[in-house]
N, C-alpha and C positions, 0 to 999 in steps of 0.2 A: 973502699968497702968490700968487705970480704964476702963468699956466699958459699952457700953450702944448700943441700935438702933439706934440712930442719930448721936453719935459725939462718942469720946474718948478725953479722957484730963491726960496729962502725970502731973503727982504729983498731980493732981487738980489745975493745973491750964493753964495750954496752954488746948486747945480741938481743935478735928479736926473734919469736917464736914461730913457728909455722902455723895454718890454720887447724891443719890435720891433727898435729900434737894438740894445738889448744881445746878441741873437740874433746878428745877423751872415749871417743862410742867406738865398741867393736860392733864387727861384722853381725854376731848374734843378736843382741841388743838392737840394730839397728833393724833387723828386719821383723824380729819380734813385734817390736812399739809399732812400726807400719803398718805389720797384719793387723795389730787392733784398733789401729786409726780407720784402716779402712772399715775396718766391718762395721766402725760404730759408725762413722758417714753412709756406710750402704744401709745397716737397720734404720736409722735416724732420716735420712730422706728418701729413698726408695721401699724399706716394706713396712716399717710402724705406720706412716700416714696413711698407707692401705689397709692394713690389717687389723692395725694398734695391737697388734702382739710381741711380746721379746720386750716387755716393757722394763724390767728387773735389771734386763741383762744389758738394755741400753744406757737406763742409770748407773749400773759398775761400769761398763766402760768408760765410759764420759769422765766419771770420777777417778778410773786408775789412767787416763791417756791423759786426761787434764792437770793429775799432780805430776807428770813425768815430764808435760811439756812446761810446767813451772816451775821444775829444778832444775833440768838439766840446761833450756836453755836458757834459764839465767845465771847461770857461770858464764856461759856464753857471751852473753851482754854486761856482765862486770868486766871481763875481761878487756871486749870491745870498746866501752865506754870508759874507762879508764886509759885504755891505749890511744884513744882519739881525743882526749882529752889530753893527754899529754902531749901530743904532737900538736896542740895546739894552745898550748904555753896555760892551762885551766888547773885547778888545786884540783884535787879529789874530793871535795865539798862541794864545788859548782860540778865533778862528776856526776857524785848522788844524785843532787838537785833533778839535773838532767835523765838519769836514770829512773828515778821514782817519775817525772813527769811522763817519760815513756809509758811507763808500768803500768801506769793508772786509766792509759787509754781503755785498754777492757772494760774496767769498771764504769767511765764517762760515758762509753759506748751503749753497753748492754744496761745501763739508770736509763739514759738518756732515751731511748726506746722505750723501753718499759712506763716512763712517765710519760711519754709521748702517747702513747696508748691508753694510759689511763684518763687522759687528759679526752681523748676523741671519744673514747667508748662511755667518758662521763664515771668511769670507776674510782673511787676516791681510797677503797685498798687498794689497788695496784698504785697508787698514785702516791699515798703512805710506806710502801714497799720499796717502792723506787726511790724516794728522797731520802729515807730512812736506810735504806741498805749504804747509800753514799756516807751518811754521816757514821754508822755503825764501823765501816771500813774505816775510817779515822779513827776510832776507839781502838779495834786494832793493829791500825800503825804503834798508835800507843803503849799498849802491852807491847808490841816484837821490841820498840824502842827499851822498855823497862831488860827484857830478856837479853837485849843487844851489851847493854851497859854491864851487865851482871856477868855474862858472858867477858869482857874486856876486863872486868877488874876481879875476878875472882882469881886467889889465889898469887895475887901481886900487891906487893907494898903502896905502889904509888894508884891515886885514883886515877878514872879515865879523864882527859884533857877535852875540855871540849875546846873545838874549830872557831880559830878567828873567827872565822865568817859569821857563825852560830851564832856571836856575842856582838857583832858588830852591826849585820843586818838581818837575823833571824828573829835577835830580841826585840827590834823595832814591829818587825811583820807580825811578830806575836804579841804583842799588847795591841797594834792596830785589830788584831783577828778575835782580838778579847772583848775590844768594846762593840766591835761589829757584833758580835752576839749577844751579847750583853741588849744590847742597842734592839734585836731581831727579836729578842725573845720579850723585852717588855713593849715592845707594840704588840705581839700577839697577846699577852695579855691582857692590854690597854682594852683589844679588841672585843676579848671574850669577855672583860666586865661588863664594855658598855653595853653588851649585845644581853648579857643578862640584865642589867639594868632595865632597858627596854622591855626585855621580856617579863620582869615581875611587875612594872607599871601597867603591861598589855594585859598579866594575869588580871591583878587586882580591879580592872576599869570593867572585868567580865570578859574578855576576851580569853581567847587559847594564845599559845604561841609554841611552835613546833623547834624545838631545840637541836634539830636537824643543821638550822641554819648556822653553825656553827663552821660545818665542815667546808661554807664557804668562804671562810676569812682567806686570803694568800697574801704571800708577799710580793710587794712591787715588783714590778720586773725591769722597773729604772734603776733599783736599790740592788737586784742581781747584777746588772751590767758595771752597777761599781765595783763590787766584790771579785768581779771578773779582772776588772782592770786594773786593783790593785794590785793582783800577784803579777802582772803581765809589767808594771814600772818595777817593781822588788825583781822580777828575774832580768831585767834589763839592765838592774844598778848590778845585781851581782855579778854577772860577767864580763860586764863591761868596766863599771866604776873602779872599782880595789884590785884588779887583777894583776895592773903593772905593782902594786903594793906588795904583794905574796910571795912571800923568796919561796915557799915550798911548791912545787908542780909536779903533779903525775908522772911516771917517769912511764912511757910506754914501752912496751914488753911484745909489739908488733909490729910491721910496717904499714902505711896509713889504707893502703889495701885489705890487708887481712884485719886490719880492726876494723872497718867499714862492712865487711863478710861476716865477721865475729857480730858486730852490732844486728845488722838484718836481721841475720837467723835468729837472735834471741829475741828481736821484740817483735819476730813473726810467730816465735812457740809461744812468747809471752800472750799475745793477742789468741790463738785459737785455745789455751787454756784456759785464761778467761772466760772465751765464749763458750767453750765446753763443758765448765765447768759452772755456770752459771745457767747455762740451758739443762744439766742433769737435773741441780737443785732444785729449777723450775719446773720440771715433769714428775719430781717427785713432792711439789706442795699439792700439783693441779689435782695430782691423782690419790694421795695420802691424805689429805686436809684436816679427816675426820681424825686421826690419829694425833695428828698436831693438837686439836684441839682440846682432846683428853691431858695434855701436858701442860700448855699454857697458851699465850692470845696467836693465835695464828699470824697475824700483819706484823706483830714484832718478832715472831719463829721466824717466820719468813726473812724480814728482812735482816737477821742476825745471821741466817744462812747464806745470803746473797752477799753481806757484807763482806764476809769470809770469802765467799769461792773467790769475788772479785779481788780481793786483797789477797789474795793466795801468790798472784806471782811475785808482788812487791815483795811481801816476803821473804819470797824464797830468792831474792839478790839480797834483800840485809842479812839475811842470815849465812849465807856463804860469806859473805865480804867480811862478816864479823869475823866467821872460824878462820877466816885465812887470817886475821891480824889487820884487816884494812876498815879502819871503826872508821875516820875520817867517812871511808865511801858512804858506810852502812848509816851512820849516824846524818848524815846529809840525806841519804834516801828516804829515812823515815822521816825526819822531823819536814823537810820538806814535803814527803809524804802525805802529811800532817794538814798542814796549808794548803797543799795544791787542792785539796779534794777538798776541804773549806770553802773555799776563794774561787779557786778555777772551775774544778768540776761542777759544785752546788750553784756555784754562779752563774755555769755557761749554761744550765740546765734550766736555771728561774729564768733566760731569759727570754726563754723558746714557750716553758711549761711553766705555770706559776707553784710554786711550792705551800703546801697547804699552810696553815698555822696552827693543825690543832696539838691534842694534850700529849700525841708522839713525840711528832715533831718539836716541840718547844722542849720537850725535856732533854731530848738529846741534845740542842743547844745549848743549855744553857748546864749543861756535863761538860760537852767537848770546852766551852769558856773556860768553867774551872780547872779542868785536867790541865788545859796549856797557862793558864796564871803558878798553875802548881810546877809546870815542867819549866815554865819562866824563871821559878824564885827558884827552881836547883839549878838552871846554868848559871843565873845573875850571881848567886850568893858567891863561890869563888874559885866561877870559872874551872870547877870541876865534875862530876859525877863520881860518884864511888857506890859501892857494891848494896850498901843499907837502899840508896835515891834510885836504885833499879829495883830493887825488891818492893817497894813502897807505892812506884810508881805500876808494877804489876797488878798489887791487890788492888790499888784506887780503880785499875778499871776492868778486874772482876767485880769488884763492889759495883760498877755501874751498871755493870753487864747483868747482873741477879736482877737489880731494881727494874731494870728496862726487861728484861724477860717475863717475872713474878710480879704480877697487880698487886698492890695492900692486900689486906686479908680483913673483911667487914663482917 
């Protein structure tokens, strides 16, 4: 093995990258992005909770140091995640996989809190907000997914190929994740009849009945712990089951050090972007509210915002992986993407906080069901994607996205 200051190349001919090169940041850049990290940690915990001034100026920062720590270091962590992957004989479809389960810590974290809160303080918006921001971030993985594809076959003859994996045990995970909701959303239903049912027997016998009590339907938190655990056997089949099977593997472009380095630092920008950007959002409902409301329902504004900040890093790794030509990674990231925050996320969250069942929550159920029967029947049909099944699969969840923002009009 040869060496050198930038790379190493085993026999002369694979080489692998330096850290410093894989980085990409000069000097100015790097101390720029610092100075406004810092000020927004010194506004953010030492003079806003004195003062509560600099409140404007703490929401820009948060929002320009939180997109910055969600692109750059997710090159970062494609890079690392691909290279550790490699060195340990994994395709670039159980990379994504990997990768997006990273990514989505922010989001599990800062729901996870938020419903945990809502839950003590007896707040059933904040508790709406929190379940609802998770399933909204699955909406859009879905879009980046439509954009990803679009992005891969525009301007080429041949369609995009979807990943053995995808077809062998993504399509299983996805029709199990179909009837799961399917299954969630007409017990909530089941719920809200009988409860009305009750309720117009209680009117008609001369009684009242306060139609409040709806808000307290949830769902089990035996039936979360399943949801949990099935993505937990699905990602144990995938990397372990089919792997000796897969003649294609990541071919790493580091040594197992600087991809281990590369990894960190990205899913440590990926983590404070997140939180940065979910805490901006959050300072600007507490304190805006009244403005939201002149637009449309506050608890859905809301958690359309949160859904976003939190899904912002995932993001910003498919959408690099895609420009660079690596659809396998991107395509693994989101559609697992997809599921983890279904299954894991919404799962590990019912099992702690019961998740509500009202007429949010259930709608977006039983979207997300459809959208993945619909992203099912375009990988199932022939094993491809082409440029029309990404365009289609965009508008289906801006169309969902309107309906869930805008109430009917009475």
């Amino acid at each position: 093995m040869n060496q050198s200051d930038g790379t190493q190349s085993i026999d002369g001919i694979h080489e692998y990258h330096g850290v410093k090169e894989s980085l990409r940041i000069g000097r100015k850049e790097t101390f720029f992005v610092l100075a406004l990290i810092l000020v927004y940690f010194y506004l953010r915990f030492f003079l806003y909770p004195t003062t509560h001034q600099y409140l404007e100026i703490l929401i820009i920062l948060g929002i320009i140091c939180g997109t910055w720590l969600a692109f750059r270091p997710s090159e970062w962590a494609v890079e690392g995640i691909e290279s550790t992957a490699g060195h340990l004989g994994l395709t670039a479809y159980v990379a994504g996989m990997l990768t997006s389960l990273a990514s989505n810590m922010p989001e599990a974290v800062v729901s996870g809190i938020s419903a945990f809160n809502g839950y003590t303080q007896g707040s059933q918006e904040l508790l709406d907000i929190a379940v609802l921001s998770v399933l909204v971030a699955a909406g859009f993985n879905m879009l980046l997914l439509g954009i990803t594809i679009m992005i891969a076959t525009k301007g080429k003859a041949d369609d995009m190929e979807v990943p053995e994996e995808a077809i062998k045990k993504d399509s299983v995970l996805i029709r199990w994740t179909i009837v799961a909701l399917v299954s969630m959303f007409a017990l909530g239903v089941v719920y809200h009849l009988e409860f009305i049912e009750r309720a117009l027997e209680n009117i008609a016998s001369g009684g009242t009945t306060d139609l409040n009590g709806l808000s307290g339907l949830t769902f089990p938190r035996l039936a979360s712990l399943v949801l949990f655990i099935s993505y937990l056997v699905y990602a144990a089949v995938l990397v372990t089951g089919d792997v000796a099977e897969t003649k294609e593997t990541t071919v790493p472009h580091h040594k197992k050090r600087g991809a281990i380095i590369l990894t960190l630092i990205g899913f440590v920008g990926i983590f404070f972007a997140g939180e940065m950007l979910t805490s901006s959002v959050e300072l600007f409902l507490h304190n805006y509210s009244t403005v939201i409301e002149d637009v449309a329902n506050p608890v859905r504004i809301a958690a359309l915002i949160l859904g976003a900040a939190g899904a912002l890093p995932e993001h910003g790794i498919a959408l690099i992986a895609a420009a660079k030509g690596k659809v396998g990674l991107a395509v693994g990231n989101l559609i697992g993407g997809i599921l983890q925050i279904v299954l894991l996320v919404a799962g590990g969250i019912g099992i702690f906080v019961p998740i509500p069942l009202d007429q949010y929550v259930l709608f977006q159920i039983v979207v997300i069901a459809g959208s993945l029967w619909f992203l099912k029947r375009a990988i199932t049909d022939d094993h491809r994607l082409d440029f029309f099944e990404g365009a289609m699969i965009i508008l289906l969840q801006a169309y969902v996205f309107v309906l869930f923002i805008f109430p009917p009009i009475t």
